[in-house]
MIZA-112646 format. One record per residue (C-alpha): residue in three letters; y, x, z. Coordinates in nm, 2 decimals, padded with zeros to 4 digits. Layout:
<recs>
[ALA,[Y,X,Z]]
...
</recs>
This chain:
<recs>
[UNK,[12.54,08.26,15.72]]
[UNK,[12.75,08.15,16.05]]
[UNK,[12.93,07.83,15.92]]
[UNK,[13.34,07.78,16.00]]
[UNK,[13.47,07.50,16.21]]
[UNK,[13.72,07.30,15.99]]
[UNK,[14.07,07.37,15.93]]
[UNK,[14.17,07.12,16.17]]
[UNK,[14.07,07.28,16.48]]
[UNK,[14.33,07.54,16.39]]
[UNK,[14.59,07.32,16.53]]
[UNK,[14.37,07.21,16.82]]
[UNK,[14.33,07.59,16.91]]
[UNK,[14.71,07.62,16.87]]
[UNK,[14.79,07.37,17.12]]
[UNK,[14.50,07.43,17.40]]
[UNK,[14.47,07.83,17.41]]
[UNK,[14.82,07.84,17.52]]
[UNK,[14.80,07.55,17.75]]
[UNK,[14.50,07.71,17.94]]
[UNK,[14.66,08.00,17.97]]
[UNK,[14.95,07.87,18.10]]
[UNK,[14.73,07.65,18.37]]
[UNK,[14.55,08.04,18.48]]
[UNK,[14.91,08.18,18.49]]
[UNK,[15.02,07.87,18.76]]
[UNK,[14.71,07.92,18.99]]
[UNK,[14.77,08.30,18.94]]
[UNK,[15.11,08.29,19.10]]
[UNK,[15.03,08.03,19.35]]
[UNK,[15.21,07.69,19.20]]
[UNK,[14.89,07.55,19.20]]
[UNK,[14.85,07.58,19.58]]
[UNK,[15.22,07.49,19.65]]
[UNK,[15.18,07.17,19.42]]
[UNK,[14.86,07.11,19.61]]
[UNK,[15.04,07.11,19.99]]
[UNK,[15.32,06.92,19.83]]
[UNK,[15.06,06.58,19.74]]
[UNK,[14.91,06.64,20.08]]
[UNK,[14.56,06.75,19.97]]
[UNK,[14.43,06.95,20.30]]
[UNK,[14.19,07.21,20.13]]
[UNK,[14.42,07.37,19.80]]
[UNK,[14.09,07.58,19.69]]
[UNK,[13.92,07.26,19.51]]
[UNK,[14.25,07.23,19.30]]
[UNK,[14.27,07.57,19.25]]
[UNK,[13.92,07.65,19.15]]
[UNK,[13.94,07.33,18.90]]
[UNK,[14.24,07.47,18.80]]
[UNK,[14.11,07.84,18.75]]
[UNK,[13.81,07.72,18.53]]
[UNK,[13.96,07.43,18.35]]
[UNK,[14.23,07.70,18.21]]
[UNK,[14.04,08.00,18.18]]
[UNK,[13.77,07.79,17.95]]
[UNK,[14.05,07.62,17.77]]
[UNK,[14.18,07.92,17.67]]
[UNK,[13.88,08.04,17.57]]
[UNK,[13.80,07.71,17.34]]
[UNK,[14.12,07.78,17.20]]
[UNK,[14.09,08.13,17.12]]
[UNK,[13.77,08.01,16.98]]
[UNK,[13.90,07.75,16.72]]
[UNK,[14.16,07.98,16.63]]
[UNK,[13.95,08.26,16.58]]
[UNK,[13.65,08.04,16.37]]
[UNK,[13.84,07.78,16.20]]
[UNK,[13.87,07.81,15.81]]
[UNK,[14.17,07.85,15.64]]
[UNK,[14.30,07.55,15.36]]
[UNK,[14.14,07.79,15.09]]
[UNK,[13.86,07.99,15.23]]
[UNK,[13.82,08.26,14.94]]
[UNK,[13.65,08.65,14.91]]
[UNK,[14.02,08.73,14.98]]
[UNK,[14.02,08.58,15.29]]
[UNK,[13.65,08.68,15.37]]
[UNK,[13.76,09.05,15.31]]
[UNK,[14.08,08.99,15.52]]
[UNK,[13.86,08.81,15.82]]
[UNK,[13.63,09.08,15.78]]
[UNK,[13.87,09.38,15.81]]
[UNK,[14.02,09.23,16.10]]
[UNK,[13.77,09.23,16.30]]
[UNK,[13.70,09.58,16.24]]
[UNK,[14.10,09.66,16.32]]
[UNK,[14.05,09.43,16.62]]
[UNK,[13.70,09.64,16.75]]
[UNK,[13.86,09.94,16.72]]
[UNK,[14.13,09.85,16.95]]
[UNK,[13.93,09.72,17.19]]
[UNK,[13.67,10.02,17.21]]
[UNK,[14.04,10.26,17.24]]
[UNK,[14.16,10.00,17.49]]
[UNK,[13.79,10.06,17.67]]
[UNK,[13.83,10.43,17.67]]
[UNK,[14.17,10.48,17.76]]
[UNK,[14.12,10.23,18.03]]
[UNK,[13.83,10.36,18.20]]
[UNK,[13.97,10.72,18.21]]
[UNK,[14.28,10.57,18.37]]
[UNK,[14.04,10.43,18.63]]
[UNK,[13.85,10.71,18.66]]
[UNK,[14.11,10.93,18.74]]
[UNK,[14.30,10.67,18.99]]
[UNK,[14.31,10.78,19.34]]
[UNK,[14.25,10.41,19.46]]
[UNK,[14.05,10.28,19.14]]
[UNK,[14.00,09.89,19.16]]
[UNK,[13.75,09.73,19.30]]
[UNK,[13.49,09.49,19.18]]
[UNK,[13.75,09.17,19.10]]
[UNK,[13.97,09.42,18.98]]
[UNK,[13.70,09.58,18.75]]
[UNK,[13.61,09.26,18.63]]
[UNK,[13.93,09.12,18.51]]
[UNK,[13.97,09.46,18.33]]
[UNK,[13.66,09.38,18.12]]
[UNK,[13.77,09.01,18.05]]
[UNK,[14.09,09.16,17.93]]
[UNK,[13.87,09.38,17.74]]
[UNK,[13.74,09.10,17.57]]
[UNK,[14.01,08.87,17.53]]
[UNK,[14.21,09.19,17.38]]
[UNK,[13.95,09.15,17.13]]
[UNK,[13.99,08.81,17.02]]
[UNK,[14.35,08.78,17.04]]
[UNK,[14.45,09.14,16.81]]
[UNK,[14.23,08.97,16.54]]
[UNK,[14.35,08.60,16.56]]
[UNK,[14.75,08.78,16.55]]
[UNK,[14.63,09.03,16.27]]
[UNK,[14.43,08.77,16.07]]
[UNK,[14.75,08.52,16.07]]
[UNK,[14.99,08.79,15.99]]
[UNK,[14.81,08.92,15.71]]
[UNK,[14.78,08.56,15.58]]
[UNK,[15.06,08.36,15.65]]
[UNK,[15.33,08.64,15.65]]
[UNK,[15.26,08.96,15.47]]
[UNK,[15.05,08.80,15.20]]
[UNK,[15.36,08.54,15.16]]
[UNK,[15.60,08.85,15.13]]
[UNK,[15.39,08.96,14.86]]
[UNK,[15.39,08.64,14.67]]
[UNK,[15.76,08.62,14.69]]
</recs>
């Protein structure tokens, strides 16, 4: 059986997913080079390579701790709800996959290679983060609601 990481990388994923994202979003629009002619540094690709990688794998840690770590009571209820969530989440993604290659495929000007690429990471991360918003919702809000 694949073992859960403790509740406490829950907050851990909450604080560096978005962070790394935020740091790929900077080098995306170019603050990273700007900040990097600004200190004087004469080649800006180191900083924005370092940049690139250290936020693109942090927000995949993160995603990662959110998306394995157990909740404060780890029951068959929650088992059924992780469980169905990822089957919501995979159906997404395989629509998202379909929808998006037909798009392409009917694109004048279809993307090349980098383009095709960050389609398929998308792909992926779509994935992850529809069940990590699903599994939290059905959890912490609707199940509250319910309670109530």
């Amino acid at each position: 059986m694949f073992k859960l990481l403790p509740h406490r990388f829950k907050r851990i994923g909450l604080i560096i997913a978005p962070s790394g994202f935020f740091l790929w979003i900077l080098m995306q629009i170019g603050w990273i080079t700007e900040f990097s002619q600004f200190i004087g540094l004469s080649n800006p690709k180191i900083l924005n390579v370092s940049s690139a990688i250290l936020g693109f794998f942090s927000f995949l840690f993160g995603t990662y701790a959110l998306a394995f770590s157990k909740e404060k009571i780890e029951d068959e209820m929650i088992k059924n709800i992780r469980l169905k969530s990822f089957q919501f989440a995979a159906f997404l993604q395989i629509l998202f996959l379909i929808v998006g290659l037909a798009w392409i495929g009917f694109m004048k000007n279809p993307p090349r290679d980098s383009g095709l690429m960050l389609f398929f990471i998308l792909a992926i991360f779509i994935f992850w983060i529809i069940y990590i918003i699903r599994f939290n919702y059905i959890i912490h809000i609707q199940i509250y609601k319910y309670e109530k």
